[in-house]
BAFI-3210 file (N, C-alpha, C; in Angstrom, 3 decimals, decimal comma, padded with zeros to 6 digits):
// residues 65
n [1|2|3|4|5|6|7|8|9|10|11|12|13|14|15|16|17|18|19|20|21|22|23|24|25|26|27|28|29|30|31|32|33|34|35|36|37|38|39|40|41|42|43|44|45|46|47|48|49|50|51|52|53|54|55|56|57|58|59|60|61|62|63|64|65]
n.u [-001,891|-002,656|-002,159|-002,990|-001,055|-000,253|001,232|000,929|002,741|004,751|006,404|006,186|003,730|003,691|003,066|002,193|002,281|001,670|002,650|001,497|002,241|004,723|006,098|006,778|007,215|005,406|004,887|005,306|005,116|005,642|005,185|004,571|003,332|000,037|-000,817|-003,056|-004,614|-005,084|-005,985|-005,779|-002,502|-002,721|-004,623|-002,964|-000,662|-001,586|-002,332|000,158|000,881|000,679|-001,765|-003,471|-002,378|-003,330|-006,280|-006,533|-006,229|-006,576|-007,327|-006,875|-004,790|-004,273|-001,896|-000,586|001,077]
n.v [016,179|013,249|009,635|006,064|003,556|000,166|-003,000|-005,796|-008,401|-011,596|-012,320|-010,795|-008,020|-004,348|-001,343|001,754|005,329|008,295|011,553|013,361|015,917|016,746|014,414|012,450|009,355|008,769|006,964|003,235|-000,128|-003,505|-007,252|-010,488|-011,795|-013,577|-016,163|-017,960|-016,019|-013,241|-011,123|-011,045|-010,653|-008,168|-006,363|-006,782|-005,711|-002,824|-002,425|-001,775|000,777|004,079|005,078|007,327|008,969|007,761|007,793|010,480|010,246|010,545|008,901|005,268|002,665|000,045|-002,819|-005,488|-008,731]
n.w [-002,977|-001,413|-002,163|-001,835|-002,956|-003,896|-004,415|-005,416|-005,299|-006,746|-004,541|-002,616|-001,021|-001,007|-000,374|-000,254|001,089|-000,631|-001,791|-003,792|-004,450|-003,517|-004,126|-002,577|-000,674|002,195|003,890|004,063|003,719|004,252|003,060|003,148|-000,113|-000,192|-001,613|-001,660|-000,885|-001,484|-000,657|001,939|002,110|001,247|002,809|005,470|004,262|004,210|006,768|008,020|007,387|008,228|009,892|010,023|008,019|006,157|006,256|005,208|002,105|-001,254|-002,914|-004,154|-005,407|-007,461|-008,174|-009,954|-010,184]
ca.u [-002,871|-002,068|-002,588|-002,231|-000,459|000,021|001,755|000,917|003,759|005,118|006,513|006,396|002,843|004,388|001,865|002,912|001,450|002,776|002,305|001,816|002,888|006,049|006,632|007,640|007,055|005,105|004,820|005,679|005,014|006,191|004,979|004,518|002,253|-000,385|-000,971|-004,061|-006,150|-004,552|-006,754|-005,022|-001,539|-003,405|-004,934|-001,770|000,435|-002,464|-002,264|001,170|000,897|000,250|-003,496|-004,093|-002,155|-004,433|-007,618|-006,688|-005,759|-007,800|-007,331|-005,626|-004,276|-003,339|-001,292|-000,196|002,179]
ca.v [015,119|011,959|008,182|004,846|002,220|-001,079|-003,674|-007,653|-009,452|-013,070|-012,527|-009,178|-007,479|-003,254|-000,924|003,574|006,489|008,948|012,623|013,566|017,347|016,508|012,808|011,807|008,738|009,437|005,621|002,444|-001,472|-004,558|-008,206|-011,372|-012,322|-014,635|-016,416|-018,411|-015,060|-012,104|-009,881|-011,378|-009,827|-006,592|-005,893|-006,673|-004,605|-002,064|-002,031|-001,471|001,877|005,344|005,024|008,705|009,447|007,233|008,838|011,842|009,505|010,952|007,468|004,323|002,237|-001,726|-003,335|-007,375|-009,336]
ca.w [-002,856|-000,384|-002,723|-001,312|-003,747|-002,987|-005,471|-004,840|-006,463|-007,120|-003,331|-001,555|-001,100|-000,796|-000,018|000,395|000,799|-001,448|-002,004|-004,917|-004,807|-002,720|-004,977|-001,290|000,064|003,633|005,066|003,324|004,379|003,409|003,802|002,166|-000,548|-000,053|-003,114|-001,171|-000,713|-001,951|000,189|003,241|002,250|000,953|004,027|006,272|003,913|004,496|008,241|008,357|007,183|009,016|009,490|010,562|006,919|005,208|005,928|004,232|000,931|-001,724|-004,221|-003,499|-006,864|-007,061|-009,280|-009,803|-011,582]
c.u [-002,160|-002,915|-002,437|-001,722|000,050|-000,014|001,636|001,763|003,650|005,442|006,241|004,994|003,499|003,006|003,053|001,773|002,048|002,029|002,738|002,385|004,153|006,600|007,128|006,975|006,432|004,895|004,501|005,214|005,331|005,400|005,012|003,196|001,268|-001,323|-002,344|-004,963|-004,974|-004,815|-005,830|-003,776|-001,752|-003,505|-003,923|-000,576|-000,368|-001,908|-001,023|001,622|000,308|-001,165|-003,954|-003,261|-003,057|-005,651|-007,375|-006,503|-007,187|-007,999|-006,506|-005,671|-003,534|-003,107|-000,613|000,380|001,518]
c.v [013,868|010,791|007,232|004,078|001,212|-002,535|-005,316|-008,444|-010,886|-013,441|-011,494|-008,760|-005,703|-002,556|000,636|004,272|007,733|010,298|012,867|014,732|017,358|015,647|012,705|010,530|008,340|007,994|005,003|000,869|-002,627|-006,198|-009,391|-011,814|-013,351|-015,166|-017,089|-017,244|-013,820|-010,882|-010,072|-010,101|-008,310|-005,447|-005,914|-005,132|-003,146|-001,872|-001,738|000,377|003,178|005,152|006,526|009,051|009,007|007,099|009,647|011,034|009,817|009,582|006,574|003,086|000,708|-001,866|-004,349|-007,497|-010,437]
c.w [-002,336|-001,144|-001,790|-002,816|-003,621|-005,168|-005,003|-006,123|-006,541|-005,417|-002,030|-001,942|-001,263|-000,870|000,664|000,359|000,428|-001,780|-003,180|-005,572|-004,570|-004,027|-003,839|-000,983|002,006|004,369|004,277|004,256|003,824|003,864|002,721|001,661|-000,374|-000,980|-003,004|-001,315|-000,695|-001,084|001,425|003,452|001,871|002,462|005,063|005,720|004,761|006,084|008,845|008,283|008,160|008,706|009,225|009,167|005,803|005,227|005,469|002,850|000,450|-002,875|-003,417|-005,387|-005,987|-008,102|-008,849|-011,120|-012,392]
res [x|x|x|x|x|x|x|x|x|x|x|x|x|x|x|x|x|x|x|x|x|x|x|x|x|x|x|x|x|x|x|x|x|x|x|x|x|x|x|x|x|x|x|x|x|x|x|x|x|x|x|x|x|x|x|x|x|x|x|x|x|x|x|x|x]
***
């Protein structure tokens, strides 16, 4: 099963897509938080990622500091 997870910190947004049968890591992104509108750095982290991997993503999970 293919997740997204995406972590909005204090500075770093991070955002993967991770198999969960493997536990591999399949495409990762990085960017900076934006403490103004959160969605901003969400969606950037987001677009950094394999798109064509993240249509098959059967869940996607957030988590903040």
């Amino acid at each position: 099963m293919i997740g997204i997870g995406i972590d909005t910190g204090g500075t770093c947004t991070d955002a993967v897509i991770f198999d969960t049968k493997s536990h591999e890591v399949l495409s990762q992104s990085k960017t900076l938080t934006t403490k103004q509108d959160l969605k901003i750095g969400i969606l950037t982290a987001l677009s950094g990622l394999d798109q064509d991997l993240a249509r098959d993503a059967a869940y996607i999970s957030l988590s903040t500091t």
